[in-house]
C-alpha positions as CSV (number, residue, x, y, z in Angstrom):
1,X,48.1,-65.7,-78.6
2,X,50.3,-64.4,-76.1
3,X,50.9,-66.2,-73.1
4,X,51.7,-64.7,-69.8
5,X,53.8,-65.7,-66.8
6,X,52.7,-64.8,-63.1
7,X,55.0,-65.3,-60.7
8,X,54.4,-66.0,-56.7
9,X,56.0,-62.5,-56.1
10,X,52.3,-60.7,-56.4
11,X,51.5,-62.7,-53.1
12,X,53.8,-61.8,-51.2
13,X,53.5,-58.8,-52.1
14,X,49.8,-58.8,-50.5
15,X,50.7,-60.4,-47.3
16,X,53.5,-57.5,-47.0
17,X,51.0,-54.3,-47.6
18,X,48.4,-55.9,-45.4
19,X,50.6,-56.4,-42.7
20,X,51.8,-53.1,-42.8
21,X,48.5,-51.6,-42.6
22,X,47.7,-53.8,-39.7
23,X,50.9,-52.4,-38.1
24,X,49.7,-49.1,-38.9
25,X,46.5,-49.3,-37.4
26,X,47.8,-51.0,-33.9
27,X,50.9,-48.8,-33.9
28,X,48.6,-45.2,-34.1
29,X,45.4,-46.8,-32.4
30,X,43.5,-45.8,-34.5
31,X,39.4,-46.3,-34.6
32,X,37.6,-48.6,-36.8
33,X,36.9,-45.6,-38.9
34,X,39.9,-44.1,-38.8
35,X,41.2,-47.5,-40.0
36,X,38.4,-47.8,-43.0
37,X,39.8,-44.5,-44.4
38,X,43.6,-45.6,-43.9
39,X,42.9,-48.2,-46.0
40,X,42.4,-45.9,-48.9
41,X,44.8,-43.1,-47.9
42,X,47.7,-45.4,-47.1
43,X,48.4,-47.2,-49.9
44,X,48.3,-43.6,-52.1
45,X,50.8,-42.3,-49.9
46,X,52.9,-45.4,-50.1
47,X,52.7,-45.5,-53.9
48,X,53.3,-42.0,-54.2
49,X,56.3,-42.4,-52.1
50,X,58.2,-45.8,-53.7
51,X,56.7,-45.4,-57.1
52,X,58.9,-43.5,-60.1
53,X,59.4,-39.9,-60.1
């Protein structure tokens, strides 16, 4: 069997994206609702954005 490596790098990763969206949400005010669906938009649009063409 195949045996994987995981490195810290996925963390970090985390604590980046969620402080981004919490920047996000203070830097537009935006309404608990608001904030619920930029949740799921902003990542997308962030994906879309950095990920390969």
């Amino acid at each position: 069997m195949a045996q994987s490596k995981c490195s810290g790098a996925t963390g970090a990763w985390g604590s980046i994206w969620a402080a981004g969206w919490l920047f996000t949400i203070g830097y537009l005010h935006l309404s608990f609702w608001k904030a619920v669906l930029a949740l799921v938009i902003w990542p997308y649009f962030l994906g879309a954005s950095l990920g390969p063409r």
